[in-house]
C-alpha positions as CSV (number, residue, x, y, z in Angstrom):
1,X,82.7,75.4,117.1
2,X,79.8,72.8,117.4
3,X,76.0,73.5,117.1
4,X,76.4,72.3,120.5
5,X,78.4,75.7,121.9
6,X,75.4,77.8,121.6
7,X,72.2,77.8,123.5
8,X,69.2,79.7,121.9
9,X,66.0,80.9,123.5
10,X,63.0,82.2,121.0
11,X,60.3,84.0,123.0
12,X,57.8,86.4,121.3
13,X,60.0,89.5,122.2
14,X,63.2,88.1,123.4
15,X,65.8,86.2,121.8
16,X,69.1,85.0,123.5
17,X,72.3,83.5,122.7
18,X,74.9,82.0,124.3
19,X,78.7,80.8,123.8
20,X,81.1,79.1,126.8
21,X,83.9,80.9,126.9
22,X,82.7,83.9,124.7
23,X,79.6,85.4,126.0
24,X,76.1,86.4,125.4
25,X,73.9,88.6,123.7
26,X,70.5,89.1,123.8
27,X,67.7,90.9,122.0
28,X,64.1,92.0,122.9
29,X,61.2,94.1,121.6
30,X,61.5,93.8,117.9
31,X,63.8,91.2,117.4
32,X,66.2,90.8,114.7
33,X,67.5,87.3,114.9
34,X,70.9,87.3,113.5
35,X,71.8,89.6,116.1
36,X,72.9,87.0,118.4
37,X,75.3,85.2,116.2
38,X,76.7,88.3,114.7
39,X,77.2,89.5,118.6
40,X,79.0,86.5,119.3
41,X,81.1,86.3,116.5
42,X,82.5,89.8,117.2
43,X,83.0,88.8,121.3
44,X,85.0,85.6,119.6
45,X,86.9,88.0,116.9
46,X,88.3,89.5,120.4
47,X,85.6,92.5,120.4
48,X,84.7,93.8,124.4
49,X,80.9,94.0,125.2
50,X,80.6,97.4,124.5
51,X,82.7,96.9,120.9
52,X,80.7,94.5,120.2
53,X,77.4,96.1,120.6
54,X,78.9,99.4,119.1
55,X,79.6,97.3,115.5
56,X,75.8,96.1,115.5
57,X,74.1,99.1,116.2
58,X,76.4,100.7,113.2
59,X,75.6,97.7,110.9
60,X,72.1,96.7,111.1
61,X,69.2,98.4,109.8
62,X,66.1,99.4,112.0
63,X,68.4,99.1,115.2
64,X,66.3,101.8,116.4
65,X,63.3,98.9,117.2
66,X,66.0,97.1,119.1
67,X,66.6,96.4,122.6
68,X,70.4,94.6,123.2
69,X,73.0,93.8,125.7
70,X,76.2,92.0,125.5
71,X,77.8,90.1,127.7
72,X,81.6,88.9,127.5
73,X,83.5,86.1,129.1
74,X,85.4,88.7,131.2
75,X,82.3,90.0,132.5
76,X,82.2,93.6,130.5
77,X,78.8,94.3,129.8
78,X,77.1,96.8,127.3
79,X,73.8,97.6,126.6
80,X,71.5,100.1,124.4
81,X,67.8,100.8,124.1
């Protein structure tokens, strides 16, 4: 996959990622950015939206401070805040 795959907004709050043909995810409030990579690694691994987003919030620390939804190419979304 090429640096050219992704597309990364950095706001204050809010940080997104996207992958064509994998998904999205996409942080806010106190962001942690390797969230959006690590979220679309697992959506390329073959992980659903809510998978996905169920592996973050039981790996990374502080997810408490986080807001995130997930987005895959088959249109399952997840979300926790």
């Amino acid at each position: 996959m090429s640096p050219l795959d992704y597309w990364s907004v950095s706001r204050r709050a809010f940080l997104g990622r996207v992958s064509a043909g994998v998904g999205a995810v996409a942080t806010q409030n106190i962001t942690d950015p390797t969230l959006g990579a690590l979220g679309l690694d697992l959506l390329e691994r073959g992980y659903g939206a809510q998978g996905a987003l169920d592996e973050l919030l039981e790996s990374r620390p502080h997810i408490e401070f986080r807001q995130l939804a997930v987005l895959d190419c088959d249109g399952g979304t997840a979300y926790y805040t």
